[in-house]
PAKOLFI-134113 format. One record per residue: y, x, z of N, C-alpha, C, O in turn; residue in one letter. Coordinates in pm, whole numbers, plus 32768, in hexadecimal, padded with zeros to 4 digits. Layout:
N
YXZYXZYXZYXZA
...
***
This chain:
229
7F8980558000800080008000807C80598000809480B18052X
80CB80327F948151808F7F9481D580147FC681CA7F9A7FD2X
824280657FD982D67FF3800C832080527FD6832180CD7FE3X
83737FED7F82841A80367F4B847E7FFF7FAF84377FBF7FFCX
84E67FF67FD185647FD8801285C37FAA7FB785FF800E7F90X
85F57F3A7F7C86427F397F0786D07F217F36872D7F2D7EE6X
86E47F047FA987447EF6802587197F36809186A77F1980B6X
87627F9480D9876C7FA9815C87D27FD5818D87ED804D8187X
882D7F6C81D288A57F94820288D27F7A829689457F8982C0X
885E7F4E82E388737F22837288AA7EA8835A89057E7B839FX
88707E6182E9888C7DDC832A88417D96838387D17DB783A8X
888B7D1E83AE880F7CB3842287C67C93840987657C838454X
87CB7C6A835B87537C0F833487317C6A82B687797CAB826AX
86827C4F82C086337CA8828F85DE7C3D823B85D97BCB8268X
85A37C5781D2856B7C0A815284FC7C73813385197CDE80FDX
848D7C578152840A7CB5812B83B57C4C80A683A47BD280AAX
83927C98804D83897C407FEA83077CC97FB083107D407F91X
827B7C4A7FBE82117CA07F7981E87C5D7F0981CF7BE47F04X
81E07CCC7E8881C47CBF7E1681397CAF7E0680E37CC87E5BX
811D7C6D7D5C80A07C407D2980567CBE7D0780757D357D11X
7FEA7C817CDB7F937D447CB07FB37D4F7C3D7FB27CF47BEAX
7FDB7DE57C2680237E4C7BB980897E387BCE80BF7E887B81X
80F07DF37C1081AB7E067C0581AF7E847C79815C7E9C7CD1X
820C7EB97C60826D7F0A7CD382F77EB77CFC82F87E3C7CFFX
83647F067D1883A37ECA7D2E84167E987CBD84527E2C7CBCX
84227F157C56847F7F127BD284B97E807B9285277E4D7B7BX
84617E6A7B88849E7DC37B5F84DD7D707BA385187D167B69X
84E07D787C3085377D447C7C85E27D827C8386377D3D7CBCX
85FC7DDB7C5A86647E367C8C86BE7DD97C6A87327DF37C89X
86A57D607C2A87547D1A7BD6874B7CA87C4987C07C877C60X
86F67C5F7C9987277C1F7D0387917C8C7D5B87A07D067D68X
87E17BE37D9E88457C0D7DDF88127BF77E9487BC7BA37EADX
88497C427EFD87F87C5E7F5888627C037FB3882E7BB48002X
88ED7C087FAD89587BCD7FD089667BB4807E896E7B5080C5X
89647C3E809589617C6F813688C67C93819488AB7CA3820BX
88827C94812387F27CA7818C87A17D10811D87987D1180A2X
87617D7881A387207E09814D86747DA1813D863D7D4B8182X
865A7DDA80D586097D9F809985847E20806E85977E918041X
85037DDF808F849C7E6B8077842C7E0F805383F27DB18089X
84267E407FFE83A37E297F63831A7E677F8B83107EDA7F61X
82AF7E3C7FCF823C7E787FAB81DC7E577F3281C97DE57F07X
81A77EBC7F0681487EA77EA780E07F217E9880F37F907ECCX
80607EF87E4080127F607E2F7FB47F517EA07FBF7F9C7F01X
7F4E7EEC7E9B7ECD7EEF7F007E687F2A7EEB7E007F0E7F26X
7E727F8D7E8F7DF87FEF7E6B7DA080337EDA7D32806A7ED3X
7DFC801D7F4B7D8080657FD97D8C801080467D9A802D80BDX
7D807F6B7FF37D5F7EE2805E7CC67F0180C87CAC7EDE813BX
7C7D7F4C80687BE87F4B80A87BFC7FCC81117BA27FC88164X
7C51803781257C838080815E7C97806081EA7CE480038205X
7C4680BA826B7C6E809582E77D2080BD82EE7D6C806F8329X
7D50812E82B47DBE812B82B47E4080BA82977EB680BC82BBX
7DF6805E824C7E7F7FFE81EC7EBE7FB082267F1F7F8F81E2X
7EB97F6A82AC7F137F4E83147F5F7FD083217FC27FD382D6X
7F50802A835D7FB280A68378803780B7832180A780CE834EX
801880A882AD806680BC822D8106806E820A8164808A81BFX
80E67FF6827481457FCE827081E07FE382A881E2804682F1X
82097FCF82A482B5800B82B583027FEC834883157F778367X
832580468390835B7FDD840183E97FA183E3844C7FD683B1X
83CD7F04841C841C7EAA83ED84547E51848984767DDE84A5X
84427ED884D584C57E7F853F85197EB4855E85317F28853EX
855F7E6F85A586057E7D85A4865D7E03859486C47DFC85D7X
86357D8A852D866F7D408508867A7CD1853E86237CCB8595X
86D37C42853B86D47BDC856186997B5D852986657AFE8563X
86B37B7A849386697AFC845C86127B46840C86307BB283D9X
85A97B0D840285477B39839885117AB8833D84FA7A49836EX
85007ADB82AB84D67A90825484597AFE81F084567B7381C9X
84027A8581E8839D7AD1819483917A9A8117835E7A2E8135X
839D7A9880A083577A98803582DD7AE67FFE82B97B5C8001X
82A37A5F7FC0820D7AE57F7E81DB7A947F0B81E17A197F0DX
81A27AE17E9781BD7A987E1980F67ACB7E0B80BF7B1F7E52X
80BD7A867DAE802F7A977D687FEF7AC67DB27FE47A927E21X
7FAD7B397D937F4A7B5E7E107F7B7B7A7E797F347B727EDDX
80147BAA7E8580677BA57F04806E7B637F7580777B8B7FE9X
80687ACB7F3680297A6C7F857F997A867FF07F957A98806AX
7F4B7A817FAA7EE07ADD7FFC7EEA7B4B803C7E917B4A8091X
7F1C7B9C80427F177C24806D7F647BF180D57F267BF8813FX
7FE97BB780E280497BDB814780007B7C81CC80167B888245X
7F967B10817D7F5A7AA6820A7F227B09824D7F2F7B2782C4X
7ED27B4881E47E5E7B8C82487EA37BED82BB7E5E7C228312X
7F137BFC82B57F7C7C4883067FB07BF5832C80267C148319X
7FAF7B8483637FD47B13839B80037B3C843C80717B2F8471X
7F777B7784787FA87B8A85027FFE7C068539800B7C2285B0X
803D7C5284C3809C7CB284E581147C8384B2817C7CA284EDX
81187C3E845081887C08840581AD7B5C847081777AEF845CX
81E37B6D84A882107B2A853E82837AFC854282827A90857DX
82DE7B188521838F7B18854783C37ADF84BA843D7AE784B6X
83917AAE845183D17A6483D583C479C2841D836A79798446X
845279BE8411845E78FB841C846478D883928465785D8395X
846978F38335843178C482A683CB792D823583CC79A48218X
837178AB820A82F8793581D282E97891816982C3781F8181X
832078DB80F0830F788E8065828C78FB8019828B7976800FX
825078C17FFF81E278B87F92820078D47EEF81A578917EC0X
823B79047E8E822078D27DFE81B978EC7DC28177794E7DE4X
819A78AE7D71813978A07D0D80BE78FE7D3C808F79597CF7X
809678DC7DAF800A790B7DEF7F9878B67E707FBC78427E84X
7F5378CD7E9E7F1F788B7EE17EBE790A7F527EA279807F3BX
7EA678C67FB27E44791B80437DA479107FC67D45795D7FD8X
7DA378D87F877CF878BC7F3D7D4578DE7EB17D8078917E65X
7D2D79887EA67D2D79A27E2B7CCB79997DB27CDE79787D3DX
7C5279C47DFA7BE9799C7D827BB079227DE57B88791C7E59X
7BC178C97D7E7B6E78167D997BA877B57D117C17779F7CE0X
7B3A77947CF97B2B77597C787BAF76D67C747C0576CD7C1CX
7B9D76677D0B7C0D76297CF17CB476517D5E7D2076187D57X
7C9076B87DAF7CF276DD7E157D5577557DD17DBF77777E06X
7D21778D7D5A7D60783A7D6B7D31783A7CC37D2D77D77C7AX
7D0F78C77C9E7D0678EB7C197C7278C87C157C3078EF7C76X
7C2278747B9D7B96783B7B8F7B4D78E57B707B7579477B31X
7ADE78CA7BB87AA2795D7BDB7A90796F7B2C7AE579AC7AEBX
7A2E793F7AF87A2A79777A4D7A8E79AE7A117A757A0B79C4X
7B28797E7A287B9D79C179EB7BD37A4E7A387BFF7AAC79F7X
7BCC7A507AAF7BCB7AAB7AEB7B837B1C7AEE7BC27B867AF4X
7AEE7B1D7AE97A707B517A827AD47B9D7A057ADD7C1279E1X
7AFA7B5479EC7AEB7B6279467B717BCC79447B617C2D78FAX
7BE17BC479847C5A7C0279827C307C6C79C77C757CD079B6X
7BC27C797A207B8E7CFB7A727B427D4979EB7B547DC279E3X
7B0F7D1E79AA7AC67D5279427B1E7DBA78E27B0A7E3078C8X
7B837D6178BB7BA77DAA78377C5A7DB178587CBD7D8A781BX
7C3E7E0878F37CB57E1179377D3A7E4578F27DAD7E1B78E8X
7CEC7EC278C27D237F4B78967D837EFE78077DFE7EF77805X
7D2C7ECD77A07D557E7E77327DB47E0777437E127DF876F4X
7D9A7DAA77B17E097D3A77DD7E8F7D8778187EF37D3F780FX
7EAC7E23785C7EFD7E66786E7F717E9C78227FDE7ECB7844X
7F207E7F77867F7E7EBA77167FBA7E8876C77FD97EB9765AX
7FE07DE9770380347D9476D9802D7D0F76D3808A7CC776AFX
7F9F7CDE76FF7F757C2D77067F947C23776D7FDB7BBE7770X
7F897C6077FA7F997C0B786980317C2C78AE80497C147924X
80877C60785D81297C59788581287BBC784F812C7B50788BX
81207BE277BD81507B8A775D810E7AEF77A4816B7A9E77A2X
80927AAE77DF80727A6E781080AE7A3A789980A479CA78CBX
80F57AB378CC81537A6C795481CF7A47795B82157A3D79C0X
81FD7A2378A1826B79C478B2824D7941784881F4792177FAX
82C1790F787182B9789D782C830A789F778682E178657721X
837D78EE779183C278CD773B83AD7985770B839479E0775BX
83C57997765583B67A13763284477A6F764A844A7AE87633X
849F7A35766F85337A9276A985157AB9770F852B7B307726X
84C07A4B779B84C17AD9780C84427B48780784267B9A785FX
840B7B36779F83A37B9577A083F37BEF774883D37C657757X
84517BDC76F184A87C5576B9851A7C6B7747857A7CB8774BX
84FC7C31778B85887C6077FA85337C91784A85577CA278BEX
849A7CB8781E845F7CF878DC843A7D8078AA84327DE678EDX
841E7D6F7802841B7DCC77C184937E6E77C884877EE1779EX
85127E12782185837EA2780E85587EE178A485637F5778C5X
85217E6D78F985137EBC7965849E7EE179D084947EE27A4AX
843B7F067948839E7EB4796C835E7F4879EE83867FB87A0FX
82D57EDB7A1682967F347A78827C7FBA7A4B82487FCC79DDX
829F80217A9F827D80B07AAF823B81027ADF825481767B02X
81B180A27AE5812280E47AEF80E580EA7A9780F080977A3CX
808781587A93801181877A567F7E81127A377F4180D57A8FX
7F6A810F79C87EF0808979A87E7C80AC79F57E3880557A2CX
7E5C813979FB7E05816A7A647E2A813A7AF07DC481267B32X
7E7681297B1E7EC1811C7BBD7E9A807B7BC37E4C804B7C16X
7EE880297B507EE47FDB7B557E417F6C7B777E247F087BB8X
7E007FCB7B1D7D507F9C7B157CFD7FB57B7E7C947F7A7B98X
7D3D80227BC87CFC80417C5A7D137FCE7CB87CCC7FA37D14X
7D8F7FA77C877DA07F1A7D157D7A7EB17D147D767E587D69X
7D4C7EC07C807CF97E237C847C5A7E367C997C1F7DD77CCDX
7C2D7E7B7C827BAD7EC57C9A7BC67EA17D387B9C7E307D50X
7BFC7EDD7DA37C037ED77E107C147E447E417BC47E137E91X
7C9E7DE87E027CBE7D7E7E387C117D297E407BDA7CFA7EA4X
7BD47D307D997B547CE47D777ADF7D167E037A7F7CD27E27X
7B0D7DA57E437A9A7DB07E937AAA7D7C7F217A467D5E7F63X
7B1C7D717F4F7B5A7D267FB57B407C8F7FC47B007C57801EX
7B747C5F7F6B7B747BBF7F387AE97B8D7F317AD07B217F67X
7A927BCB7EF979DE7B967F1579887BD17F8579127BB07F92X
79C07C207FCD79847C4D802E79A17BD280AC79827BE98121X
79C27B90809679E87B3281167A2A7AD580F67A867AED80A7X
7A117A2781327A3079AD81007ABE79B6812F7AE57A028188X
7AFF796E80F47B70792980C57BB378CB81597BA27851814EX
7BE978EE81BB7C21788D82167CBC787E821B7D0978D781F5X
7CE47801824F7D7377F9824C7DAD77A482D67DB8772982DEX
7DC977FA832F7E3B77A6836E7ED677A183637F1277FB8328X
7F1A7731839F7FA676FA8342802977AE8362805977D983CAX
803077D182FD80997853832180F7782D82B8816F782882CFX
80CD78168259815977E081F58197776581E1816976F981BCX
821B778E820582847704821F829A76B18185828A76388173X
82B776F7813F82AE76CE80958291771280488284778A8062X
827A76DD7FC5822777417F6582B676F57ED7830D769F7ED9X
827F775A7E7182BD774A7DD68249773D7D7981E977887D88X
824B76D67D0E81ED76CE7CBA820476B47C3A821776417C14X
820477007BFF8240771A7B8381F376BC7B1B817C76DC7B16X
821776467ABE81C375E27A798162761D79FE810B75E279BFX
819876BD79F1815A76B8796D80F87735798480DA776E791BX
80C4776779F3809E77CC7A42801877DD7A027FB777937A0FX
802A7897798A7F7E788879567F5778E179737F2C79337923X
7F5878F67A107EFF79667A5E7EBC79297AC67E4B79487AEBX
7F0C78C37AFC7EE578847B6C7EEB77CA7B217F5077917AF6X
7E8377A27B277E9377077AFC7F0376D87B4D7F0676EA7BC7X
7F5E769D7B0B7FD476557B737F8275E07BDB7FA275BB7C4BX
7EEF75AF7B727ED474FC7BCC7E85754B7C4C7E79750B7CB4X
7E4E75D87C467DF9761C7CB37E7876407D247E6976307D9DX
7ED576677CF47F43766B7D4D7F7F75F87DB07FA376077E24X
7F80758C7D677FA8751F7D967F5074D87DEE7F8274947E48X
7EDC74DE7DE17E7D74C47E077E2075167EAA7DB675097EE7X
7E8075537EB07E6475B57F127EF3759D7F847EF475907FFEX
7F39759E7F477FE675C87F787FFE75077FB4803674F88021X
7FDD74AA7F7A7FE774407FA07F5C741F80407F6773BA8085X
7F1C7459804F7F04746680C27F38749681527F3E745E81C0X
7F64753881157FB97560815C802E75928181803E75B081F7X
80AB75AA81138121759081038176755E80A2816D755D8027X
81D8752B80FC824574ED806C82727546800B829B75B78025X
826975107F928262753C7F2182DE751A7E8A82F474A27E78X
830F755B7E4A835675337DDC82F3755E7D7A829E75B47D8EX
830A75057CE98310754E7C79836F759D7C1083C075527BD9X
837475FA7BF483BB76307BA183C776257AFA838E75D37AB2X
83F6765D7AE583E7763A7A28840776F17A238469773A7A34X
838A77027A07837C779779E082E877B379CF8291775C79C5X
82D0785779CA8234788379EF820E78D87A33825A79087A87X
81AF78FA7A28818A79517ACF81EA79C07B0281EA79D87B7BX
823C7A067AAC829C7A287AE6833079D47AE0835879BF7A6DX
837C79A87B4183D979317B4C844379867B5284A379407B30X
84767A127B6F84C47A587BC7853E7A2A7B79859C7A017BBDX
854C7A297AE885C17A287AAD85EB79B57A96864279A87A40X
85B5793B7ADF85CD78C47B19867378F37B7386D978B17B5CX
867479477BB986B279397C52872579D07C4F86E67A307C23X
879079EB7C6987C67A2B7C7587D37A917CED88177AF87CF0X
87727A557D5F87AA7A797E0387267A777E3B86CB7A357E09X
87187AC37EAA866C7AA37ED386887A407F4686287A247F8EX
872779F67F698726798E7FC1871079067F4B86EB78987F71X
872A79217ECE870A78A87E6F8657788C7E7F861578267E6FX
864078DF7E96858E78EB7E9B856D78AF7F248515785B7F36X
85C178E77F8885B478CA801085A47820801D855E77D48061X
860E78127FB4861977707FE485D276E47F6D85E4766B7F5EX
856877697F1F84F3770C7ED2855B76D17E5C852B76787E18X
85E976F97E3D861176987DDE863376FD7D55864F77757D54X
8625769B7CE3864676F97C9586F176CD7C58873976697C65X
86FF77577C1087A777447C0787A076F27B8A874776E67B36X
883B76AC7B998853767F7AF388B776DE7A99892877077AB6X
886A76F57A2288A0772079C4890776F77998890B767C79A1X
896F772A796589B377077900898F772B785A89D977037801X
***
């Protein structure tokens, strides 16, 4: 597990925001932080690691805490549930605690299948698949992830050995989630379908990545998306 800092200025309020598998933090840099230091983890390549709790960043000091966590982020940050303590808001996007489950998370065969021909979905189908519209995939394109396809393939290798090594449980930690309608990584109806059990939920009009929905990571904070002009 790695953490960038994309803010740190001693502010009160702190915004920890864990990424999906293969992002870093780069693509985020154009949100606005608008008084609160903000730290990006990503990279679960040594989840199966007695070390990978350790890895994480110390994050006190502050007064308010907010968590975001996006795709497999979602997962990762529950399972860190009982250290991650002090967020009075923990939004969800476009992920779920049951990543591989046929109707809760990503349907195990597709997941299979993107584990398979990892290396090849790396070199341009599965960006191009996490939007909706072909401008923000030319707009993620100026400021795309800056890892290695090797790096990248190790973490899913790992996430896949984590994720089947042990069932799937959920108690209530997320206050709201984001669900993007046109989502072709994560079925939006498996999303909904999960998230309507246990938190309130919007839909969005986007795809699995929403970010350029929102200008601010308090626009995210507060589940809404902006209006365009």
């Amino acid at each position: 597990m790695k953490y960038h800092w994309l803010n740190k200025e001693n502010n009160k309020k702190l915004i920890v925001f864990f990424c999906g598998w293969s992002f870093d933090y780069v693509p985020f840099e154009f949100l606005s932080h608008e008084g609160a230091d903000v730290c990006v983890i990503y990279d679960y390549g040594d989840i199966n690691s007695p070390e990978f709790v350790k890895t994480l960043p110390n994050l006190d000091g502050y007064e308010d805490y907010s968590l975001v966590t996006w795709s497999m982020g979602v997962y990762v940050a529950y399972l860190l549930k009982d250290i991650l303590t002090k967020f009075s808001k923990k939004v969800a996007v476009n992920g779920t605690p049951f990543p591989i489950d046929d109707e809760l998370g990503i349907p195990l065969k597709t997941f299979d299948l993107t584990l398979k021909y990892v290396d090849t979905g790396l070199k341009g189908k599965f960006q191009k698949n996490l939007f909706k519209k072909t401008q923000d995939y030319e707009r993620y394109t100026v400021h795309p992830v800056q890892r290695s396809i090797e790096n990248q393939s190790k973490e899913l290798v790992e996430l896949a050995k984590h994720i089947k090594s042990r069932p799937a449980t959920y108690e209530k930690y997320y206050d709201k989630a984001i669900i993007s309608d046109k989502d072709k990584i994560i079925p939006t109806k498996n999303q909904i379908k999960c998230w309507e059990k246990f938190a309130e939920y919007v839909i969005l009009d986007s795809g699995h990545f929403p970010f350029f929905e929102f200008e601010s990571w308090d626009e995210i904070l507060e589940c809404k998306q902006i209006q365009k002009q």
